[in-house]
C-alpha positions as CSV (number, residue, x, y, z in Angstrom):
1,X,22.3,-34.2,16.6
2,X,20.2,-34.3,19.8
3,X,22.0,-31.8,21.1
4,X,21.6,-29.4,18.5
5,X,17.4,-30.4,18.4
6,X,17.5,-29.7,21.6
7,X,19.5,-26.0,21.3
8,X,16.7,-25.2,18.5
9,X,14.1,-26.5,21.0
10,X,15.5,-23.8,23.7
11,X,15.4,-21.1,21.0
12,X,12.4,-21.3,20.1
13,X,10.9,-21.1,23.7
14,X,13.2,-18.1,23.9
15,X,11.1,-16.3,21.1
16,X,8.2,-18.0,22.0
17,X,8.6,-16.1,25.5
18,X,9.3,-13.0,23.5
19,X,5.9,-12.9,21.8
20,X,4.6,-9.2,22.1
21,X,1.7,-9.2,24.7
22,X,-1.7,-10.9,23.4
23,X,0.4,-13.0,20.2
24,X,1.0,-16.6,20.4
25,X,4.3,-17.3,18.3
26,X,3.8,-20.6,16.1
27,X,7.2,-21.7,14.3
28,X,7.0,-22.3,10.7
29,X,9.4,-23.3,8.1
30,X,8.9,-23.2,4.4
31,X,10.6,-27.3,3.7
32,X,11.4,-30.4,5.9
33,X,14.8,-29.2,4.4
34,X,14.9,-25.8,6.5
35,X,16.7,-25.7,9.6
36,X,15.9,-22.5,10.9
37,X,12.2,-22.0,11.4
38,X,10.0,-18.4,10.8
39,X,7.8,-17.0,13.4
40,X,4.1,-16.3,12.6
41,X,2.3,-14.1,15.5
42,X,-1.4,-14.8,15.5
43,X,-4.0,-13.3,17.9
44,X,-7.4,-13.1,17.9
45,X,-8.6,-10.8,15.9
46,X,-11.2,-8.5,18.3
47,X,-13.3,-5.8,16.8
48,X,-16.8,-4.2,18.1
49,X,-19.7,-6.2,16.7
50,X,-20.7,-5.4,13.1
51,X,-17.7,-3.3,12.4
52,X,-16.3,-5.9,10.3
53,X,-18.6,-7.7,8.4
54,X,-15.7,-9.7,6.0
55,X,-13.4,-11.0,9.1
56,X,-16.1,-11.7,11.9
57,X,-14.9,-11.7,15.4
58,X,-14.2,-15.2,18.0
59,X,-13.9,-16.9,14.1
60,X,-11.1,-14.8,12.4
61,X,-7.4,-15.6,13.6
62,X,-5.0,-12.1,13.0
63,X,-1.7,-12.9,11.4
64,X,1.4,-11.4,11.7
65,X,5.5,-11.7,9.8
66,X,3.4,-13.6,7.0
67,X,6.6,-13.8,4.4
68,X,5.9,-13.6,0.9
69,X,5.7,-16.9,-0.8
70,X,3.2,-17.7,2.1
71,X,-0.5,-17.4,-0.2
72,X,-3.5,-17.6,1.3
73,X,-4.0,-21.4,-0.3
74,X,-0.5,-22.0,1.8
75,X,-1.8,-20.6,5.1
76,X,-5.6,-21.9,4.3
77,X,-3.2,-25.9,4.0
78,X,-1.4,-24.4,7.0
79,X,-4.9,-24.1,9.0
80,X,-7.0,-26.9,7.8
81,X,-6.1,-29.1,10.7
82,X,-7.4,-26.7,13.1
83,X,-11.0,-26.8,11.8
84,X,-12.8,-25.7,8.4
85,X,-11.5,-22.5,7.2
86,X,-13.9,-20.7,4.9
87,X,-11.7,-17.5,3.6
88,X,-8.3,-16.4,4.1
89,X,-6.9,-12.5,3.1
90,X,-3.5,-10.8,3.2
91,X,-3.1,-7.3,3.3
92,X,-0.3,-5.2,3.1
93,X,-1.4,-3.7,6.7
94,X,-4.0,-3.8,9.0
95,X,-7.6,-2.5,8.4
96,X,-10.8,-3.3,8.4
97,X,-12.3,-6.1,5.5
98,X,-15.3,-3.5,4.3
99,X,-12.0,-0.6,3.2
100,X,-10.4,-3.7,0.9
101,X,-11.0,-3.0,-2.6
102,X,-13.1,-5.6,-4.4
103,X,-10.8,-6.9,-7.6
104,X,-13.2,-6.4,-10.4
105,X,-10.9,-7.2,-13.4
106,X,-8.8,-10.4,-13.9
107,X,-6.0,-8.4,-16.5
108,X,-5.6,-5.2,-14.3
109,X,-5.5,-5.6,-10.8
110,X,-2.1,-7.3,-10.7
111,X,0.1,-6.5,-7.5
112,X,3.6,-7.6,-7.0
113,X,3.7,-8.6,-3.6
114,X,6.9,-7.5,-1.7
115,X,7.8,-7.9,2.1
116,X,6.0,-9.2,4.7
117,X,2.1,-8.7,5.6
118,X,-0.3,-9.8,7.8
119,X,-3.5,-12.0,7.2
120,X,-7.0,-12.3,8.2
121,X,-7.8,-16.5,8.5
122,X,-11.6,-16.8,9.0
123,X,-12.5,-20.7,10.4
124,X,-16.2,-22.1,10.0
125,X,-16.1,-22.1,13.7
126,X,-14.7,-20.6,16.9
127,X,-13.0,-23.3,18.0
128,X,-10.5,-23.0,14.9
129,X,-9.0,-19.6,16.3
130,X,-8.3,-21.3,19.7
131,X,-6.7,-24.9,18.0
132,X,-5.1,-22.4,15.5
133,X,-3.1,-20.7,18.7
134,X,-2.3,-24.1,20.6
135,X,-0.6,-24.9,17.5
136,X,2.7,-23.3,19.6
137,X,2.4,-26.4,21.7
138,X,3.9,-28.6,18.3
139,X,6.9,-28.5,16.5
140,X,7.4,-25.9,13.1
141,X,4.7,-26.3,10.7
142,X,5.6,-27.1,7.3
143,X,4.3,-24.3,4.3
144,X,5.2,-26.2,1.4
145,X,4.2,-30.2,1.6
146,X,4.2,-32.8,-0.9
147,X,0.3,-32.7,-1.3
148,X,-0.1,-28.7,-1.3
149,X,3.4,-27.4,-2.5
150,X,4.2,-23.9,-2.8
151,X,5.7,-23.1,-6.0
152,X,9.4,-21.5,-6.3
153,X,12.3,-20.8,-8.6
154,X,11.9,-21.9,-12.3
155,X,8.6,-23.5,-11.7
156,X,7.1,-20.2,-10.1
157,X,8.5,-18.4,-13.1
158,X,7.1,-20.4,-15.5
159,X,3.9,-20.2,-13.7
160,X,4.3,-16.0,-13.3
161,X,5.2,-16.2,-17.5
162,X,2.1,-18.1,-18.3
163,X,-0.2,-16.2,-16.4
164,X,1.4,-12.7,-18.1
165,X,-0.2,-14.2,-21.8
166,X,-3.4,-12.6,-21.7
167,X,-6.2,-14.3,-23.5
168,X,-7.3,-11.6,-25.7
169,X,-10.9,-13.1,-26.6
170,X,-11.3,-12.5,-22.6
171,X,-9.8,-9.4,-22.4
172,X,-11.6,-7.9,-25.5
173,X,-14.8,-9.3,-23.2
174,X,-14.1,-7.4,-20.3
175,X,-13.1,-4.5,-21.7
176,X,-16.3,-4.3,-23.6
177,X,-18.7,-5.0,-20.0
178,X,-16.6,-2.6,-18.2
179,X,-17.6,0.3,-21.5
180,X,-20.8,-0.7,-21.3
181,X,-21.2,0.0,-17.4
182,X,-19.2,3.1,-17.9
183,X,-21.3,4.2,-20.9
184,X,-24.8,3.1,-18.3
185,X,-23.4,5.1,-15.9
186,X,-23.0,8.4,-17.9
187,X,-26.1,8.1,-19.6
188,X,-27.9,8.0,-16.1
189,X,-25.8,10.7,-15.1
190,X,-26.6,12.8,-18.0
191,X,-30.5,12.0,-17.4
192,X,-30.4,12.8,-14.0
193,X,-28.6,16.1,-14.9
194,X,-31.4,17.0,-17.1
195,X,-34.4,16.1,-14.8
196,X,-32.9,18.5,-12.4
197,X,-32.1,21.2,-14.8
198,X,-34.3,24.4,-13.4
199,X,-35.5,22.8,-10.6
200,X,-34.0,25.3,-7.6
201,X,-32.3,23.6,-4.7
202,X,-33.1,24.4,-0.9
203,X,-31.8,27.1,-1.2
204,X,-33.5,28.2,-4.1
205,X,-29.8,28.3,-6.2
206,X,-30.5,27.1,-9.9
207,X,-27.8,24.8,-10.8
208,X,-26.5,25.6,-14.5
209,X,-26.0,22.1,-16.5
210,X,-24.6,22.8,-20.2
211,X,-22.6,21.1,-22.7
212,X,-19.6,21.9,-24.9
213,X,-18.7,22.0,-28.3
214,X,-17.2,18.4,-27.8
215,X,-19.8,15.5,-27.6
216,X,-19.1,13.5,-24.1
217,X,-17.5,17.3,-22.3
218,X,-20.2,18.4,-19.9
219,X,-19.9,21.6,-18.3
220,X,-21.6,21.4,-15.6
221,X,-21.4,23.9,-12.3
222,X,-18.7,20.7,-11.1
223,X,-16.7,20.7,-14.1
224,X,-16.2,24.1,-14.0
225,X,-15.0,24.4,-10.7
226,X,-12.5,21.6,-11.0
227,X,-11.6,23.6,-13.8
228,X,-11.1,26.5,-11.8
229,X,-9.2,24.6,-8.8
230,X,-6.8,23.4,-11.5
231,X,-5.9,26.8,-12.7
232,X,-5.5,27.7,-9.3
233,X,-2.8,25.4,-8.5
234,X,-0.9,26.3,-11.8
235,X,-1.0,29.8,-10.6
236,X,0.2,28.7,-7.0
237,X,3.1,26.8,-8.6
238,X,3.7,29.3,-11.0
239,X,4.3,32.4,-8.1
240,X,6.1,29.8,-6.3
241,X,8.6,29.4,-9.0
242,X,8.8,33.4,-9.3
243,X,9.4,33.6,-5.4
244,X,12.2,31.4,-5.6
245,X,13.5,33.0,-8.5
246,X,13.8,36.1,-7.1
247,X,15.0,35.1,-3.9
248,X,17.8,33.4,-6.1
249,X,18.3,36.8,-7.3
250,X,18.5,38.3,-3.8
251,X,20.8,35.9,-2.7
252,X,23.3,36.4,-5.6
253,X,23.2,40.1,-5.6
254,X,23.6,40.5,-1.4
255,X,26.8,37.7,-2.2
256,X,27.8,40.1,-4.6
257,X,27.8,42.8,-2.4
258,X,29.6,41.1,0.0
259,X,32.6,40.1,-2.6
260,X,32.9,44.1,-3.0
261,X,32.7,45.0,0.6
262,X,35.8,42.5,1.1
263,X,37.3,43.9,-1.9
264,X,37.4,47.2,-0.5
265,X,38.4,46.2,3.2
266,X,41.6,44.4,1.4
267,X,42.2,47.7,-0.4
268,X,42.4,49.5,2.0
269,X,44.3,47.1,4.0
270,X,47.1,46.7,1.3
271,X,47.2,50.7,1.3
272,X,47.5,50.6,5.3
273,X,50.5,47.8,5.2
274,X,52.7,50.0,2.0
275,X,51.7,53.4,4.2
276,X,53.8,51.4,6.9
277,X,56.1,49.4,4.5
278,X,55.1,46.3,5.6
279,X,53.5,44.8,2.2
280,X,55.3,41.8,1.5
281,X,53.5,40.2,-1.9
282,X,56.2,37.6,-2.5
Protein backbone atom coordinates (compact mmCIF):
# COMPACT_ATOMS: atom_id res chain seq x y z
CA UNK A 1 0.00 0.00 0.00
CA UNK A 2 2.78 2.58 0.74
CA UNK A 3 4.37 1.78 -2.11
CA UNK A 4 1.67 2.25 -4.41
CA UNK A 5 0.78 5.94 -2.41
CA UNK A 6 3.98 6.63 -3.06
CA UNK A 7 4.05 5.60 -7.07
CA UNK A 8 0.71 7.94 -7.26
CA UNK A 9 2.64 10.57 -5.30
CA UNK A 10 5.57 10.41 -8.14
CA UNK A 11 2.80 10.71 -10.85
CA UNK A 12 1.42 13.33 -9.93
CA UNK A 13 4.57 15.44 -9.66
CA UNK A 14 5.27 14.06 -13.14
CA UNK A 15 2.05 15.97 -14.42
CA UNK A 16 2.33 18.47 -11.99
CA UNK A 17 5.90 19.27 -13.82
CA UNK A 18 3.99 18.96 -17.05
CA UNK A 19 1.70 21.88 -16.39
CA UNK A 20 1.62 24.13 -19.66
CA UNK A 21 3.63 27.36 -18.90
CA UNK A 22 1.74 29.90 -16.37
CA UNK A 23 -1.01 26.80 -15.05
CA UNK A 24 -0.65 25.31 -11.67
CA UNK A 25 -2.06 21.66 -11.91
CA UNK A 26 -4.29 20.85 -8.67
CA UNK A 27 -5.30 17.07 -8.52
CA UNK A 28 -8.85 16.33 -7.98
CA UNK A 29 -10.94 13.38 -7.73
CA UNK A 30 -14.68 13.15 -7.81
CA UNK A 31 -14.98 10.38 -4.37
CA UNK A 32 -12.69 9.27 -1.45
CA UNK A 33 -13.45 5.98 -3.48
CA UNK A 34 -11.41 7.14 -6.70
CA UNK A 35 -8.06 6.09 -7.11
CA UNK A 36 -6.95 7.91 -9.97
CA UNK A 37 -7.22 11.64 -9.57
CA UNK A 38 -8.27 14.50 -12.49
CA UNK A 39 -6.13 17.50 -13.27
CA UNK A 40 -7.65 21.01 -13.04
CA UNK A 41 -5.19 23.74 -14.58
CA UNK A 42 -5.96 27.12 -12.97
CA UNK A 43 -4.08 30.47 -13.70
CA UNK A 44 -4.81 33.67 -13.10
CA UNK A 45 -6.98 35.01 -15.15
CA UNK A 46 -5.16 38.59 -16.63
CA UNK A 47 -7.05 40.91 -18.78
CA UNK A 48 -6.48 44.94 -19.41
CA UNK A 49 -8.42 46.91 -16.82
CA UNK A 50 -12.18 47.31 -17.48
CA UNK A 51 -12.25 44.86 -20.28
CA UNK A 52 -14.02 42.43 -18.16
CA UNK A 53 -16.32 43.84 -15.90
CA UNK A 54 -18.13 40.13 -14.83
CA UNK A 55 -14.65 38.25 -14.04
CA UNK A 56 -12.37 41.19 -12.55
CA UNK A 57 -8.67 40.65 -12.71
CA UNK A 58 -6.02 39.64 -9.42
CA UNK A 59 -9.73 38.15 -7.98
CA UNK A 60 -10.88 35.74 -10.79
CA UNK A 61 -8.97 32.26 -10.86
CA UNK A 62 -9.13 30.73 -14.89
CA UNK A 63 -10.06 27.07 -14.92
CA UNK A 64 -9.16 24.59 -17.14
CA UNK A 65 -10.17 20.30 -17.97
CA UNK A 66 -13.33 21.17 -15.70
CA UNK A 67 -15.21 17.67 -16.41
CA UNK A 68 -18.77 17.72 -16.56
CA UNK A 69 -20.44 16.69 -13.34
CA UNK A 70 -18.17 19.45 -11.90
CA UNK A 71 -21.16 22.61 -11.37
CA UNK A 72 -20.27 25.63 -10.37
CA UNK A 73 -21.87 24.93 -6.60
CA UNK A 74 -19.06 21.80 -6.83
CA UNK A 75 -16.16 24.09 -7.73
CA UNK A 76 -17.65 27.17 -5.51
CA UNK A 77 -17.41 23.88 -2.24
CA UNK A 78 -14.11 23.06 -4.07
CA UNK A 79 -12.87 26.86 -3.40
CA UNK A 80 -14.44 27.91 -0.23
CA UNK A 81 -11.42 27.05 1.83
CA UNK A 82 -9.35 29.35 -0.09
CA UNK A 83 -11.33 32.52 0.81
CA UNK A 84 -14.99 33.85 0.09
CA UNK A 85 -15.98 33.20 -3.40
CA UNK A 86 -18.69 35.43 -4.66
CA UNK A 87 -19.60 33.90 -8.37
CA UNK A 88 -18.41 31.11 -10.25
CA UNK A 89 -19.18 30.52 -14.39
CA UNK A 90 -18.47 27.67 -16.83
CA UNK A 91 -18.30 28.26 -20.38
CA UNK A 92 -17.91 26.08 -23.07
CA UNK A 93 -14.67 28.21 -24.10
CA UNK A 94 -12.91 31.12 -23.30
CA UNK A 95 -14.23 34.66 -23.68
CA UNK A 96 -14.83 37.51 -22.08
CA UNK A 97 -17.99 37.70 -19.19
CA UNK A 98 -19.77 40.93 -21.00
CA UNK A 99 -20.27 38.35 -24.66
CA UNK A 100 -22.10 35.61 -22.11
CA UNK A 101 -25.69 35.62 -22.77
CA UNK A 102 -27.80 36.72 -19.81
CA UNK A 103 -30.47 33.56 -19.29
CA UNK A 104 -33.70 35.44 -19.30
CA UNK A 105 -36.20 32.40 -19.21
CA UNK A 106 -36.23 29.58 -16.56
CA UNK A 107 -38.29 26.90 -19.33
CA UNK A 108 -36.02 27.72 -22.50
CA UNK A 109 -32.59 28.20 -21.99
CA UNK A 110 -31.78 24.59 -21.17
CA UNK A 111 -28.25 23.36 -22.36
CA UNK A 112 -27.05 19.79 -22.13
CA UNK A 113 -23.71 20.17 -20.98
CA UNK A 114 -21.23 17.69 -22.79
CA UNK A 115 -17.33 17.49 -22.47
CA UNK A 116 -15.07 19.41 -20.68
CA UNK A 117 -15.00 23.40 -20.20
CA UNK A 118 -13.30 25.89 -18.47
CA UNK A 119 -14.54 28.23 -15.53
CA UNK A 120 -14.25 31.67 -14.33
CA UNK A 121 -14.05 31.43 -10.07
CA UNK A 122 -14.32 35.08 -8.80
CA UNK A 123 -13.02 35.22 -4.79
CA UNK A 124 -14.19 38.27 -2.56
CA UNK A 125 -10.50 38.90 -2.42
CA UNK A 126 -7.12 38.56 -4.12
CA UNK A 127 -5.69 36.54 -1.87
CA UNK A 128 -8.19 33.55 -2.84
CA UNK A 129 -6.64 33.34 -6.48
CA UNK A 130 -3.14 32.83 -4.87
CA UNK A 131 -4.42 30.15 -1.86
CA UNK A 132 -6.58 28.75 -4.74
CA UNK A 133 -3.02 27.88 -6.78
CA UNK A 134 -1.05 26.65 -3.57
CA UNK A 135 -3.65 24.20 -3.32
CA UNK A 136 -1.02 21.89 -5.60
CA UNK A 137 1.00 21.78 -2.52
CA UNK A 138 -1.96 19.24 -0.81
CA UNK A 139 -3.18 16.01 -1.79
CA UNK A 140 -6.40 15.59 -4.56
CA UNK A 141 -9.31 17.52 -3.59
CA UNK A 142 -12.42 15.86 -3.16
CA UNK A 143 -15.71 17.13 -5.65
CA UNK A 144 -18.29 15.34 -4.17
CA UNK A 145 -18.33 15.29 0.00
CA UNK A 146 -20.71 14.13 2.36
CA UNK A 147 -21.91 17.84 3.26
CA UNK A 148 -22.00 19.12 -0.52
CA UNK A 149 -22.54 15.96 -2.67
CA UNK A 150 -22.69 15.97 -6.35
CA UNK A 151 -25.46 14.14 -7.61
CA UNK A 152 -25.05 10.96 -10.04
CA UNK A 153 -26.79 7.96 -11.51
CA UNK A 154 -30.51 7.31 -10.55
CA UNK A 155 -30.53 10.19 -8.13
CA UNK A 156 -29.31 12.73 -10.92
CA UNK A 157 -31.94 11.31 -13.13
CA UNK A 158 -34.62 11.65 -10.89
CA UNK A 159 -33.48 15.11 -10.23
CA UNK A 160 -33.03 15.87 -14.41
CA UNK A 161 -36.94 14.15 -14.60
CA UNK A 162 -38.34 16.49 -11.99
CA UNK A 163 -36.90 19.51 -13.17
CA UNK A 164 -38.33 18.47 -17.03
CA UNK A 165 -42.25 18.88 -15.32
CA UNK A 166 -42.84 22.35 -16.10
CA UNK A 167 -45.10 24.27 -13.82
CA UNK A 168 -47.55 25.58 -16.31
CA UNK A 169 -49.09 28.42 -13.97
CA UNK A 170 -45.30 29.72 -14.26
CA UNK A 171 -44.83 29.11 -17.72
CA UNK A 172 -48.22 30.56 -18.82
CA UNK A 173 -46.55 33.74 -16.56
CA UNK A 174 -43.61 34.07 -18.48
CA UNK A 175 -44.78 33.58 -21.58
CA UNK A 176 -47.26 36.30 -21.11
CA UNK A 177 -44.26 39.07 -19.68
CA UNK A 178 -42.06 38.08 -22.39
CA UNK A 179 -45.49 39.07 -25.08
CA UNK A 180 -45.94 41.88 -23.33
CA UNK A 181 -42.27 43.22 -23.74
CA UNK A 182 -42.32 41.99 -27.29
CA UNK A 183 -45.71 43.74 -27.95
CA UNK A 184 -43.90 47.27 -25.96
CA UNK A 185 -41.25 46.91 -28.07
CA UNK A 186 -43.14 46.97 -31.48
CA UNK A 187 -45.49 49.52 -30.51
CA UNK A 188 -42.40 51.82 -29.78
CA UNK A 189 -40.99 50.73 -32.90
CA UNK A 190 -44.06 51.47 -34.89
CA UNK A 191 -44.19 55.07 -33.06
CA UNK A 192 -40.82 55.85 -33.75
CA UNK A 193 -41.38 54.81 -37.45
CA UNK A 194 -44.11 57.18 -37.77
CA UNK A 195 -42.50 60.31 -36.03
CA UNK A 196 -39.80 59.89 -38.63
CA UNK A 197 -42.10 59.35 -41.50
CA UNK A 198 -41.15 62.54 -44.04
CA UNK A 199 -38.65 63.78 -42.09
CA UNK A 200 -35.39 63.59 -44.70
CA UNK A 201 -32.24 62.12 -43.41
CA UNK A 202 -28.67 63.77 -43.87
CA UNK A 203 -28.68 63.18 -46.75
CA UNK A 204 -31.89 64.48 -47.49
CA UNK A 205 -33.21 60.64 -48.63
CA UNK A 206 -37.00 60.29 -47.46
CA UNK A 207 -37.35 56.96 -45.91
CA UNK A 208 -40.74 55.24 -47.14
CA UNK A 209 -42.51 53.49 -44.00
CA UNK A 210 -45.90 51.58 -45.11
CA UNK A 211 -47.94 48.83 -44.04
CA UNK A 212 -49.50 45.78 -45.71
CA UNK A 213 -52.64 44.27 -46.07
CA UNK A 214 -51.84 42.03 -42.95
CA UNK A 215 -52.10 43.82 -39.56
CA UNK A 216 -48.51 43.34 -37.59
CA UNK A 217 -46.45 43.13 -41.58
CA UNK A 218 -44.70 46.41 -41.91
CA UNK A 219 -43.13 47.26 -45.08
CA UNK A 220 -40.73 49.29 -44.30
CA UNK A 221 -37.47 50.36 -46.69
CA UNK A 222 -35.76 47.28 -44.22
CA UNK A 223 -38.28 44.77 -44.76
CA UNK A 224 -38.18 45.15 -48.19
CA UNK A 225 -34.65 44.69 -48.65
CA UNK A 226 -34.49 41.64 -46.57
CA UNK A 227 -37.04 40.65 -48.82
CA UNK A 228 -34.99 41.34 -51.69
CA UNK A 229 -31.73 39.62 -50.26
CA UNK A 230 -33.83 36.51 -49.71
CA UNK A 231 -34.90 36.32 -53.30
CA UNK A 232 -31.52 36.79 -54.15
CA UNK A 233 -30.16 33.83 -52.52
CA UNK A 234 -33.00 31.58 -54.01
CA UNK A 235 -31.90 32.78 -57.38
CA UNK A 236 -28.17 32.10 -56.38
CA UNK A 237 -29.10 28.59 -55.30
CA UNK A 238 -31.33 28.13 -58.01
CA UNK A 239 -28.46 28.94 -61.04
CA UNK A 240 -26.24 26.90 -58.90
CA UNK A 241 -28.41 23.96 -59.25
CA UNK A 242 -28.69 24.69 -63.15
CA UNK A 243 -24.83 24.93 -63.39
CA UNK A 244 -24.38 21.68 -61.90
CA UNK A 245 -27.06 20.27 -63.93
CA UNK A 246 -25.65 21.01 -66.94
CA UNK A 247 -22.26 20.23 -66.14
CA UNK A 248 -23.79 16.71 -65.30
CA UNK A 249 -24.90 16.86 -68.75
CA UNK A 250 -21.44 17.71 -70.08
CA UNK A 251 -19.93 15.19 -68.26
CA UNK A 252 -22.23 12.36 -69.54
CA UNK A 253 -22.28 13.35 -73.13
CA UNK A 254 -18.14 13.92 -73.39
CA UNK A 255 -18.24 10.05 -71.54
CA UNK A 256 -20.48 9.22 -74.12
CA UNK A 257 -18.34 10.29 -76.72
CA UNK A 258 -15.62 8.61 -75.40
CA UNK A 259 -17.52 5.03 -75.31
CA UNK A 260 -17.95 5.69 -79.18
CA UNK A 261 -14.40 6.83 -79.94
CA UNK A 262 -13.27 3.29 -78.20
CA UNK A 263 -15.96 1.67 -80.07
CA UNK A 264 -14.56 2.67 -83.23
CA UNK A 265 -10.75 2.19 -82.41
CA UNK A 266 -11.92 -1.64 -81.52
CA UNK A 267 -13.58 -1.81 -84.89
CA UNK A 268 -11.20 -1.05 -86.65
CA UNK A 269 -8.82 -3.09 -84.72
CA UNK A 270 -10.91 -6.28 -85.11
CA UNK A 271 -10.92 -5.39 -88.93
CA UNK A 272 -7.00 -4.99 -88.83
CA UNK A 273 -6.46 -8.57 -86.85
CA UNK A 274 -9.15 -10.73 -89.65
CA UNK A 275 -7.21 -8.48 -92.55
CA UNK A 276 -4.13 -10.38 -91.07
CA UNK A 277 -5.99 -13.58 -89.78
CA UNK A 278 -5.09 -13.16 -86.46
CA UNK A 279 -8.72 -12.70 -84.81
CA UNK A 280 -9.10 -15.26 -82.32
CA UNK A 281 -12.78 -14.60 -80.51
CA UNK A 282 -12.76 -18.00 -78.65
Amino acid sequence: AASRRAKMAAAGERVAGAAPAGYTALAVKFGARQRSPHYLLVKEHQVREGADTAHPPRRTLFVLNVPPYCSPDALSGLFARCGRVQSVDICDKPGTGEKKEKLTSKFFNRKTVTGFQVAYVVFRKRAGVQAAKALSQEGPLLISTESHPVKTGISKWIASYAASVVDREELKAEVDAYMQDYDKKIAEEEAKAAKEEGVPDEEGWVKVTRKGRKPGLPRTEAANLRVLEREKQKKARKELLNFYAWQHRETKREHIAQLRKKFEEDKQRIALMRAQRKFRPY
